[in-house]
DSSP file (Angstrom, degrees, kcal/mol; ACC not computed):
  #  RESIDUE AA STRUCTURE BP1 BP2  ACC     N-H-->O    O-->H-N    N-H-->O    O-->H-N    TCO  KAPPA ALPHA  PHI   PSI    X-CA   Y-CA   Z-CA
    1    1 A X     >        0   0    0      0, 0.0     4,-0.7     0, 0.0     8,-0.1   0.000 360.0 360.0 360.0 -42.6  100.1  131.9  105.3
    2    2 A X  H >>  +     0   0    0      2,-0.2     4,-2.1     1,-0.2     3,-1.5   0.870 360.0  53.2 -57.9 -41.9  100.6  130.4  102.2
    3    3 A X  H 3> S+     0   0    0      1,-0.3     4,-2.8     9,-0.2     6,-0.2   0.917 102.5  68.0 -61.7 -28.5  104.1  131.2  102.0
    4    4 A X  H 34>S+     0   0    0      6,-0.3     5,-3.7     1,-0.2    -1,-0.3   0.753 105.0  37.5 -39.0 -39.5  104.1  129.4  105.3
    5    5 A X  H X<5S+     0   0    0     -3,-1.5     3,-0.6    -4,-0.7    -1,-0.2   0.762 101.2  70.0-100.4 -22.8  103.2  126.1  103.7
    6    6 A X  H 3<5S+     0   0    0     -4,-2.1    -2,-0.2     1,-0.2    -1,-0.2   0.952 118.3  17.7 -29.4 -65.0  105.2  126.7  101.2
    7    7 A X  T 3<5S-     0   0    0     -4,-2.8    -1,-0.2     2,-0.1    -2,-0.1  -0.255 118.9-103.4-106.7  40.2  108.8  126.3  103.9
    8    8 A X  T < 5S+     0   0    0     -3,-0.6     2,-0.3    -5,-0.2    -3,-0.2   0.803  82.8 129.4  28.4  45.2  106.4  124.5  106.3
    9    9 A X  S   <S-     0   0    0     -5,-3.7    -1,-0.1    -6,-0.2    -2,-0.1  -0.810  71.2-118.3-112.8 169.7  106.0  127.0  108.4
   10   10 A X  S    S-     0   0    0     -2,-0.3     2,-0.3     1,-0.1    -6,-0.3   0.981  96.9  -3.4 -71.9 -39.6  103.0  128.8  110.0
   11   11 A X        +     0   0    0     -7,-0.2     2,-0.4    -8,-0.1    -1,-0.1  -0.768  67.9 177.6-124.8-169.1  103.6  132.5  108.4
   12   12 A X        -     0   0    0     -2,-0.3    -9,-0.2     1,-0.1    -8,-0.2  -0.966  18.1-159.6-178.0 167.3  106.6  133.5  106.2
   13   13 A X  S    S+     0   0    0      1,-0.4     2,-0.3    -2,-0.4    -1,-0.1   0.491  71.6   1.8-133.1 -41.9  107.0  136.7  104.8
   14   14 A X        -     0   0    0      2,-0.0    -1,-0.4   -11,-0.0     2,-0.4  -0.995  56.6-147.7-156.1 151.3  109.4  135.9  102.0
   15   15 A X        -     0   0    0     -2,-0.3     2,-0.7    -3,-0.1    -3,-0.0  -0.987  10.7-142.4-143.7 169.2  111.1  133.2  100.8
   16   16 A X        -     0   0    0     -2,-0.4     2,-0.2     2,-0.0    -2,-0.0  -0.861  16.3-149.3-111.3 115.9  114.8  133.1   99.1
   17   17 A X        -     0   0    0     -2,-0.7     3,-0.1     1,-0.1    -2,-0.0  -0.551  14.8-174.7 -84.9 129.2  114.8  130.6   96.1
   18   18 A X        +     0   0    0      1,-0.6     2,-0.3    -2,-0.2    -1,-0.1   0.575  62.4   9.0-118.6  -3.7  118.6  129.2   96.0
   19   19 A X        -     0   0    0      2,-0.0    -1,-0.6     0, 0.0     2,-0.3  -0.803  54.9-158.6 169.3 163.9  118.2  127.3   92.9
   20   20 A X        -     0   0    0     -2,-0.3     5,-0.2    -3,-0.1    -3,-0.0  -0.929  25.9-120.2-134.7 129.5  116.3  126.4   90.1
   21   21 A X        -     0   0    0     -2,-0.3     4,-0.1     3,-0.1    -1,-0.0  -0.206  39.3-117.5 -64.9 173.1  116.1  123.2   87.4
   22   22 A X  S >> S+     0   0    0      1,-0.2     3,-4.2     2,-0.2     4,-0.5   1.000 112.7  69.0 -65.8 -63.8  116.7  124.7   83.9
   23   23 A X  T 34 S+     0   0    0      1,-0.3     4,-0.4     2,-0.1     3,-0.3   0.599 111.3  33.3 -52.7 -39.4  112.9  123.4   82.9
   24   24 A X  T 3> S+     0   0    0      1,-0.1     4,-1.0     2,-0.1    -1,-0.3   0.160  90.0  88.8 -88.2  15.5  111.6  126.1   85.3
   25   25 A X  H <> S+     0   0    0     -3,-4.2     4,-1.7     3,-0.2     5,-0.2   0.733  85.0  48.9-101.6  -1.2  113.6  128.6   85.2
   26   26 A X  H  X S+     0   0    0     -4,-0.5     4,-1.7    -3,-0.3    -2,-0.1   0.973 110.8  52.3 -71.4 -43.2  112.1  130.7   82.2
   27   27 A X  H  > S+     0   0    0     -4,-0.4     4,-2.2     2,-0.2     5,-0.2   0.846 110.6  52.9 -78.9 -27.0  108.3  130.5   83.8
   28   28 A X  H  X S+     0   0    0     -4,-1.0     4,-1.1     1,-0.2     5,-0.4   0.861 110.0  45.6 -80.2 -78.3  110.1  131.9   87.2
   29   29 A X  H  X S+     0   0    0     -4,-1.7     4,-2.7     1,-0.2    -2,-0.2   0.644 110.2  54.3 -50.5 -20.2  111.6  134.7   85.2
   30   30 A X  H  X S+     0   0    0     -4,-1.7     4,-2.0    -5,-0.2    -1,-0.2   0.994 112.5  43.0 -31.9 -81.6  108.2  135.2   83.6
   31   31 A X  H  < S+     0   0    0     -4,-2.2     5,-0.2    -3,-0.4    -2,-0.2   0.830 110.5  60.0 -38.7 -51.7  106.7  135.5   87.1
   32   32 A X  H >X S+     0   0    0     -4,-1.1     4,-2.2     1,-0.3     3,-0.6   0.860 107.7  41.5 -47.0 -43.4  109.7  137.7   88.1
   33   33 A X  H 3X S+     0   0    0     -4,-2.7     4,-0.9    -5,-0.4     2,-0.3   0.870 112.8  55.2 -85.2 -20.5  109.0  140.4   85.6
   34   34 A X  H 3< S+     0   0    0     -4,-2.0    -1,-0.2    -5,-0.2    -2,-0.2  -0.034 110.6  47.3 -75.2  38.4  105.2  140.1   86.4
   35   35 A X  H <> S+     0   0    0     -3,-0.6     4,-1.0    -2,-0.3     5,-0.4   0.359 110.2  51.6-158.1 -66.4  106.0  140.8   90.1
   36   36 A X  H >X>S+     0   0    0     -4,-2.2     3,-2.0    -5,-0.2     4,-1.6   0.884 110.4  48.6 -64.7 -75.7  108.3  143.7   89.3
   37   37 A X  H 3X5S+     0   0    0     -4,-0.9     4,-0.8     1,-0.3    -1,-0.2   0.644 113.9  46.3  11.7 -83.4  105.6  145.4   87.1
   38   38 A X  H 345S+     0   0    0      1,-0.2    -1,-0.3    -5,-0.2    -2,-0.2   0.737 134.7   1.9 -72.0 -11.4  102.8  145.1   89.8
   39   39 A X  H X<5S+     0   0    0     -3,-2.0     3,-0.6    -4,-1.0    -1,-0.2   0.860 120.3  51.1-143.8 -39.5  104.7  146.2   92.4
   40   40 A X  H 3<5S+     0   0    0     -4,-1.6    -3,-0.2    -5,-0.4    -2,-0.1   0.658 123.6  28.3 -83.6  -3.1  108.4  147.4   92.3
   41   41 A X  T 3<<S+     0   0    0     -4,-0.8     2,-0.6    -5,-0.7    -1,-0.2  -0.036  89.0 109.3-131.1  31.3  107.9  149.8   89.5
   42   42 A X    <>  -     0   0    0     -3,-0.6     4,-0.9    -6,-0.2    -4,-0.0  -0.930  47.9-170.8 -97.5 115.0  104.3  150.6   90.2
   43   43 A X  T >4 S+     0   0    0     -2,-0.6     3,-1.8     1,-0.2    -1,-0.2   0.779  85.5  56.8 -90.9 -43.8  104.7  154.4   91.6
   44   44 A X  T 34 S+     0   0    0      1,-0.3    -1,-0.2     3,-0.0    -2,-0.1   0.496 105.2  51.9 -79.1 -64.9  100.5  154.3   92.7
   45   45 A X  T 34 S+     0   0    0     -7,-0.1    -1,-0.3     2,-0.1    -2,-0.2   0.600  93.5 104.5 -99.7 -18.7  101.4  151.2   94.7
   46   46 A X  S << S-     0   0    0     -3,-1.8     2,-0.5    -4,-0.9    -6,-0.0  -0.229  75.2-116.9 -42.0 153.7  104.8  153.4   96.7
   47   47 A X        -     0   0    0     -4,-0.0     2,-0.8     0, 0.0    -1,-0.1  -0.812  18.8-140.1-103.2 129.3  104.1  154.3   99.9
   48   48 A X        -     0   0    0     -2,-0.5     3,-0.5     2,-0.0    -2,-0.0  -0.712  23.3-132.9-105.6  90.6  104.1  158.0  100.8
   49   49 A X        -     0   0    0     -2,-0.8     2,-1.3     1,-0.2     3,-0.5  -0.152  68.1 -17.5 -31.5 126.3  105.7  159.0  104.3
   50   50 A X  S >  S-     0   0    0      1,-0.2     3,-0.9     2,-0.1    -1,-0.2  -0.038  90.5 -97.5  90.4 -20.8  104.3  161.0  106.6
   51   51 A X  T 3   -     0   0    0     -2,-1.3    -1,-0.2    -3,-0.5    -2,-0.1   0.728  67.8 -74.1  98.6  -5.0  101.9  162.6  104.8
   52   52 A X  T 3  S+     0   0    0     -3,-0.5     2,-0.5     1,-0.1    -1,-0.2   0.596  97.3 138.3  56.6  28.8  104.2  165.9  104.1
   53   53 A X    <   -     0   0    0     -3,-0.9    -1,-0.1     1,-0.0    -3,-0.1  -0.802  47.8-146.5-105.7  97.9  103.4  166.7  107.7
   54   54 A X        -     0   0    0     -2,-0.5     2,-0.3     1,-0.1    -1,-0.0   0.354  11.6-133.6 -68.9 174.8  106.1  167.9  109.7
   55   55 A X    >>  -     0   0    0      1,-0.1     4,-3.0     2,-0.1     3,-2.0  -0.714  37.6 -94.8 -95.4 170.8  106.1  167.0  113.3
   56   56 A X  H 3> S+     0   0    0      1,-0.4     4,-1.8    -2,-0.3     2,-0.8   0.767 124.3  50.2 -50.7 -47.3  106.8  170.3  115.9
   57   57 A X  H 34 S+     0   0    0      2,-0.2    -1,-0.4     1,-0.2    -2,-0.1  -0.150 115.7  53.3-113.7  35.8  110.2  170.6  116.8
   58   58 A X  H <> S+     0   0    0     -3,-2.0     4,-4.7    -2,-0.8     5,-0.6   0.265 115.3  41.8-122.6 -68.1  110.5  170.3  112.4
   59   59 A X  H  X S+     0   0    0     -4,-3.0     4,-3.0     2,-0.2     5,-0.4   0.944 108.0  55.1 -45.7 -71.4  108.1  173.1  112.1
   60   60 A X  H >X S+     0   0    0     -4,-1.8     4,-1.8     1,-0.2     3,-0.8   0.802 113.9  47.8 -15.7 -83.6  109.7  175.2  115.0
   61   61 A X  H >> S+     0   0    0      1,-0.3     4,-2.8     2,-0.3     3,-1.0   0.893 109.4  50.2 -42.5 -60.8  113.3  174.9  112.8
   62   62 A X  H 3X S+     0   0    0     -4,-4.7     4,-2.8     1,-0.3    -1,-0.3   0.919 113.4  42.2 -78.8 -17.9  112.0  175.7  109.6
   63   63 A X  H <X S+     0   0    0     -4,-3.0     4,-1.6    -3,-0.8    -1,-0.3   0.824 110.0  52.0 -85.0  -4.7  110.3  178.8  110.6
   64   64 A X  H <X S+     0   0    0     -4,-1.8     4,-0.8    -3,-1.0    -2,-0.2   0.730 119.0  44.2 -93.9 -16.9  113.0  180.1  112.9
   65   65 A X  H  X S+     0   0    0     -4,-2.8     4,-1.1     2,-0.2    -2,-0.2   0.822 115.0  50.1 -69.5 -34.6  115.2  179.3  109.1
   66   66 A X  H  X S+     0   0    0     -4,-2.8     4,-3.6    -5,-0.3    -2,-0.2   0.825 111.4  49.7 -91.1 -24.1  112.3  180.9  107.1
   67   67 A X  H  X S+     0   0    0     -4,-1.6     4,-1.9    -5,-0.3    -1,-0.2   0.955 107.7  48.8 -68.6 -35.6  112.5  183.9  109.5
   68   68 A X  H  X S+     0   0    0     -4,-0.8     4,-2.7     2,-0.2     5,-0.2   0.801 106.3  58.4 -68.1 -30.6  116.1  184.4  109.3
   69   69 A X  H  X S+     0   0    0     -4,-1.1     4,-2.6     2,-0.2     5,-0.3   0.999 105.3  55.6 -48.1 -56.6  115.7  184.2  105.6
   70   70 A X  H  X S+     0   0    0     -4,-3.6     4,-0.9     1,-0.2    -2,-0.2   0.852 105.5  46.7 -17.0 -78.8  113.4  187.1  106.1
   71   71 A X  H >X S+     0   0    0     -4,-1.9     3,-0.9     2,-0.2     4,-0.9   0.855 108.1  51.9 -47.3 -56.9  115.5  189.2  107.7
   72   72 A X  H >X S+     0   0    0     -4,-2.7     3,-2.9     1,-0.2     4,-0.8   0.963 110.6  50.8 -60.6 -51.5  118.7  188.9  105.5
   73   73 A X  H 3< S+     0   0    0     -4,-2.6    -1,-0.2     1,-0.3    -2,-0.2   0.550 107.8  53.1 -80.1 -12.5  116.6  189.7  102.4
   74   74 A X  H <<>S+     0   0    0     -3,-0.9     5,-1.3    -4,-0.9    -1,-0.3   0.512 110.2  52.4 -93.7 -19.6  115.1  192.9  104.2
   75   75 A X  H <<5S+     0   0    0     -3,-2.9    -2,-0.2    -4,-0.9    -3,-0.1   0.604 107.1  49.0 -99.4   4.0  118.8  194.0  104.9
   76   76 A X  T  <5S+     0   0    0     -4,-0.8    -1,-0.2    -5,-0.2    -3,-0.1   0.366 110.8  44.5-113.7  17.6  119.8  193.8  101.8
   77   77 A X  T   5S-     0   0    0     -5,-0.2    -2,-0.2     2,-0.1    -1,-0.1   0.172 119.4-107.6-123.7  12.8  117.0  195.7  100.2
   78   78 A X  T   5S+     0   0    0      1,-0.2    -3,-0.2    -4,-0.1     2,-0.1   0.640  78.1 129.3  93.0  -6.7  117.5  198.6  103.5
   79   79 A X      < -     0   0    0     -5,-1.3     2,-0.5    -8,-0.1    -1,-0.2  -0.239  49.0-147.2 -91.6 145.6  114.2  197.5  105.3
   80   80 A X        +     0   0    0     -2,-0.1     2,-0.4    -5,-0.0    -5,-0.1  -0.741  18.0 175.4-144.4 122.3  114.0  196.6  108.8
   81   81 A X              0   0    0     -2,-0.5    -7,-0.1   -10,-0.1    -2,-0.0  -0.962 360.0 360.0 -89.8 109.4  111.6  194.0  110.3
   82   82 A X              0   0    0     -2,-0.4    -1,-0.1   -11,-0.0   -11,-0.0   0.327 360.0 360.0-141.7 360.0  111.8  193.0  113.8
């Protein structure tokens, strides 16, 4: 909402700064490196997909891969599993 009033709009999400007077442009790179800090190089603040939880037809695959593993490593030690 704020950025919103910022470009006189009602929301905004981002806004793209296309130029800058000289007298402000050190305190925006200030801001710029206190921005990256808090957020693009914060790994806490990354987001972790999925949860490491595959969905079925992910599971299904990798056990019908982990079985087949199985199997060659039991024919090459003479074994048989079935």
């Amino acid at each position: 909402a704020r950025l919103g009033a910022l470009v006189h709009q009602k929301t905004a999400t981002c806004v793209a700064v296309t130029a800058v007077r000289q007298e402000d442009s050190a305190e925006l790179g200030k801001l710029a490196e206190a921005f990256k800090g808090q957020f693009n190089e914060n790994v806490e603040i990354r987001r972790r997909w999925g949860g490491g939880i595959m969905g079925q037809k992910s599971q299904h695959v990798t056990q019908r891969k982990e079985k087949a593993i199985q199997i060659e490593q039991a024919k090459k030690l003479g074994l048989s599993i079935a």
